[in-house]
C-alpha positions, 0 to 999 in steps of 0.5 A: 411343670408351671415353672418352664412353661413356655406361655404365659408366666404366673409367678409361683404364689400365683400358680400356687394359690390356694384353690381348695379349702384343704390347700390353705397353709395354717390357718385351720381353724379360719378354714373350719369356722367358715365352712361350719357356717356355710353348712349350717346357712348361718353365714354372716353379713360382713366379716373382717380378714386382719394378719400380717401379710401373706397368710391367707386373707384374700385366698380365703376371701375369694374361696369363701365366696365361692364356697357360699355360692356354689349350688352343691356345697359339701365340705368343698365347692363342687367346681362343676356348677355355673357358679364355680365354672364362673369363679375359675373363669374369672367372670362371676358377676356376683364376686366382686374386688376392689384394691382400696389401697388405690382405690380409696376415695369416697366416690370409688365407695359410692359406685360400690353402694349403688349396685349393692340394692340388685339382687345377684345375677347368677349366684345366691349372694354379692360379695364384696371383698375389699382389700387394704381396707385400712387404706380408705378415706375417712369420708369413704369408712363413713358411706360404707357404715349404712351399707354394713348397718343395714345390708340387704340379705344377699349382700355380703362385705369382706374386709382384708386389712394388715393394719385393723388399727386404723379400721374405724371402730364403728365398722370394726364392731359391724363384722365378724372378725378373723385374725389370721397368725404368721404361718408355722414354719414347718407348714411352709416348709413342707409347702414349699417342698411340695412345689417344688416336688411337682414342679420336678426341681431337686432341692436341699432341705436346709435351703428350704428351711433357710426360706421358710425362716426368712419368710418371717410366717408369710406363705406368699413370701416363701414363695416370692423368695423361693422364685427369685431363688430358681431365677438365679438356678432354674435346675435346682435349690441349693443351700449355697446359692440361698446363702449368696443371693440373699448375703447369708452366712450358714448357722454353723460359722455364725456360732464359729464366730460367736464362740471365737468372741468368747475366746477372746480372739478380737483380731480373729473375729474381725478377720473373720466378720470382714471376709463374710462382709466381703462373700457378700454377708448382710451384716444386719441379718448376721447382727439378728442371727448372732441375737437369735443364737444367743436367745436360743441358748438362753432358751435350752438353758432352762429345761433342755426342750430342743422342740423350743429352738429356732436356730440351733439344734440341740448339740449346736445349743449345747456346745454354746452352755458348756463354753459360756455361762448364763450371764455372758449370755444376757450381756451379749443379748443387751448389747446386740439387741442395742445395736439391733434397735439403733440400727437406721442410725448406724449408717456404717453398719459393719463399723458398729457390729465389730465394735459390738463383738469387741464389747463383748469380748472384753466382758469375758476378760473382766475379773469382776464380772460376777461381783455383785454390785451390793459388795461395791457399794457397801465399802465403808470409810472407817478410822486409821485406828479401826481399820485392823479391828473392821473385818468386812464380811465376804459376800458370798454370791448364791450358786445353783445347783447344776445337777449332775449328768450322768454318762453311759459310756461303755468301756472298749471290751463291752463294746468289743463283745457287742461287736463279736457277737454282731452279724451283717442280717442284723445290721441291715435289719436295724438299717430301717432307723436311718431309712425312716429317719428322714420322715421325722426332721419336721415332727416337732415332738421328734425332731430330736432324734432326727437332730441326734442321729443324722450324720452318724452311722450304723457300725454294728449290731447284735441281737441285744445292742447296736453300735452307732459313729458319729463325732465326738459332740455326737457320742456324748450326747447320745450317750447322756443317760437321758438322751440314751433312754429316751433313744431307746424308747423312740427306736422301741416304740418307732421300730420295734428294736428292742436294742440298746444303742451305744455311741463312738466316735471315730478314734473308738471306731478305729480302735475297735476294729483293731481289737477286733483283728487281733481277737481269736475266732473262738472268742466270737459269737461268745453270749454278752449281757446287755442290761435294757431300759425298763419301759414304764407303761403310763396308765391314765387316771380314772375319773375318781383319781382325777377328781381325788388329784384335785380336790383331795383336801376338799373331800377330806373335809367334807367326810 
């Protein structure tokens, strides 16, 4: 394991650099451009790396000029050449790098310029690859444009720049330029657990997924913090150390303290946001975690797409729109995003955020909150004689149609039959959907499932249904008729469980049980009906559909 080894220590983003195009993290379409090029010999003569920090730019730099040196390139370098061996020693002669954030003068160009006209050494082409290009000097950008202008054939310039903004256009319009995007959280989850599975460290997943959200979409910056994580506990990755060293509070007490502001509850909100101040709480990154919760629920609030949230899941989303209506939201989005952006004024910070949740709060106890301001405004003074004969007409405020959600909530001899007719093969059987379940938590289109069903339990099964517990929250939201149908298709397709799934929580559980107690032997195993989803198969449409779909009025004019 590189992490224990006694030797020489690389840092993890180090030991864990990209040395093959397939080990890069999210940037596939970068990786398949430049190896298309390499493969067809259309390889140009500079070329410009721009995105944030951490995301690749000179990883891919030094594997590119690998790559277009190796003598038996395919859709990898070989790493068996005189060219690769050379690279992995860290002595290609061809292949070099300048740091122009410290070298950035004109004279360190110039030393570059005069070896440019010799023909490589050892390989096929002279890379350069200079990194923070941004950093050099004007008078350096202007003796690098002839080189870039007229470059020899096996000379190759890689420019790496976080800022391509201050790059001078005339060098910017000489290469061929790549943005590289922040990286997908889920890829540096899934990276991070793959280093830490080979470096035999146990972790938690929500610890990882703490990481891969503060990384803010830097792989390099996962790593950095996943370092100082297991310097802090070489023996493991636990959520609640994640939460201490970097002064976090858990997702779970944030809307805790959200929802108190919206009770009303001052004195509890300030008791609780002083003793996470005093747990070592980092009161600026609460102030943005309290803004994402409320953006995410803004979010849900449109269509119900859990595959759009950051913070919350569904049911956490949930909770927040059944407690808070959609102008309550938008009010505390105002208020925590102003105090957010004055943030460096504020040198009590702490001071400032309570007296932000404490506004926030009073909102909820306005009475006029909902009154439109046109009804304030159109108050008009009118004569003693006339007042009783002017009657203003209300002003009715337009209200939206909440459409209706319609609940599949079995009463308890339903489910009392389903359990009768239960037996132990079939449940352990149906066990496979919590046994796999782990293999969805970072699917984006199945999450939700993961979301709905973790945490509860497998109560009972029959041939036609299963019988799942979990909370309260939990069994009502399993048992909205979409979520339920939508379930129902996801195990069918998934797993191959034709069965109905019934949700209770554990006061049902209970009861049920004691039904079942009390319930004579000859009564069991007696035949239940269970009425199943219908599965509605989706034919694509033939060409001539697609054509008529589109441009119907168009044909019916021209027969």
């Amino acid at each position: 394991m590189s992490y224990n080894r006694g030797m020489a220590y690389q840092v993890l983003y180090r030991t864990y650099r990209p040395a093959k195009f397939s080990e890069v993290v999210g940037q596939d379409y970068i990786v398949k451009t430049l190896t298309n090029a390499i493969r067809n010999n259309k390889i140009a003569h500079a070329y410009l790396f721009a995105g944030p920090r951490g995301t690749g730019k000179t990883s891919i730099a030094k594997l590119f000029a690998k790559a277009i040196n190796c003598q038996d390139f395919k859709e990898e370098a070989c790493d068996s050449c005189a060219n690769c061996k050379a690279y992995l020693e860290g002595n290609h002669p061809d292949i070099i790098e300048l740091d122009a954030a410290s070298n950035n003068g004109v004279d360190d160009i110039r030393q570059i310029i005069e070896q440019v006209p010799y023909a490589p050494m050892l390989g096929k082409y002279k890379v350069y690859i200079i990194d923070e290009v941004h950093m050099l000097t004007t008078q350096a950008f202007n003796a690098l444009l002839k080189t870039l202008e007229e470059p020899p054939a096996h000379a190759i310039f890689i420019l790496a720049t976080t800022d391509p903004q201050k790059v001078i256009p005339t060098v910017l319009s000489r290469c061929q330029r790549y943005n590289f995007s922040k990286i997908n959280p889920y890829e540096i989850r899934k990276r991070t657990m793959e280093i830490l599975q080979k470096e035999g460290i146990p972790y938690e997943e929500k610890a990882v997924e703490e990481i891969a959200r503060m990384a803010e979409g830097g792989m390099r910056d996962a790593l950095s913090l996943l370092e100082q994580c297991l310097s802090y506990n070489p023996d493991a990755l636990n959520l609640e150390d994640v939460e201490h060293i970097f002064g976090l509070t858990s997702t779970p007490e944030e809307v805790d303290l959200y929802l108190r502001v919206h009770d009303q509850k001052v004195s509890d909100v300030i008791e609780k946001l002083r003793a996470m101040y005093i747990k070592g709480s980092d009161t600026k990154r609460l102030a943005v975690d309290l803004l994402e919760i409320v953006k995410d629920a803004l979010v849900y609030s449109d269509q119900g797409k859990e595959r759009l949230l950051n913070k919350l899941t569904a049911m956490e989303a949930q909770s927040i729109l059944n407690r808070i209506d959609i102008n309550s939201l938008f009010n505390d989005a105002k208020n925590l995003e102003d105090l957010i952006t004055r943030e460096k004024q504020n040198q009590n910070f702490l001071t400032y955020l309570e007296l932000c949740l404490i506004k926030m709060a009073e909102y909820q106890s306005k009475p006029d909150k909902k009154v439109p301001v046109k009804q304030k405004e159109e108050k008009v003074e009118t004569k003693e004689e006339e007042k009783e004969e002017v009657k203003a007409e209300p002003v009715v405020e337009e209200v939206k149609e909440v459409p209706e959600i319609t609940v599949v909530d079995p009463d308890m001899d339903f489910l009392l039959a389903i359990l009768l007719n239960a037996n132990k093969d079939l449940k352990i059987s149906d066990q496979i959907i919590y046994n796999k379940l782990d293999l969805y938590a970072y699917e984006p289109e199945k999450r939700k499932f993961y979301q709905l069903l973790i945490g509860t339990e497998l109560f009972a099964s029959n041939k036609d249904a299963i019988i799942i517990c979990g909370n309260r929250t939990q069994a009502d939201n399993i048992n909205t008729r979409s979520i339920n149908e939508e379930l129902y298709c996801f195990i069918n397709k998934e797993f191959g469980i034709d069965k109905m799934v019934y949700a209770i929580d554990q006061v049902r559980k209970n009861e049920l049980i004691n039904m079942y107690k009390k319930t004579p032997v000859d009564r069991r195993n007696k035949p239940v009906y269970v009425e199943k989803y219908k599965i509605e198969e989706k034919r694509e449409a033939t060409p001539e559909e697609k054509l008529k779909d589109l441009f119907g009025d168009v044909l019916k004019v021209e027969e």
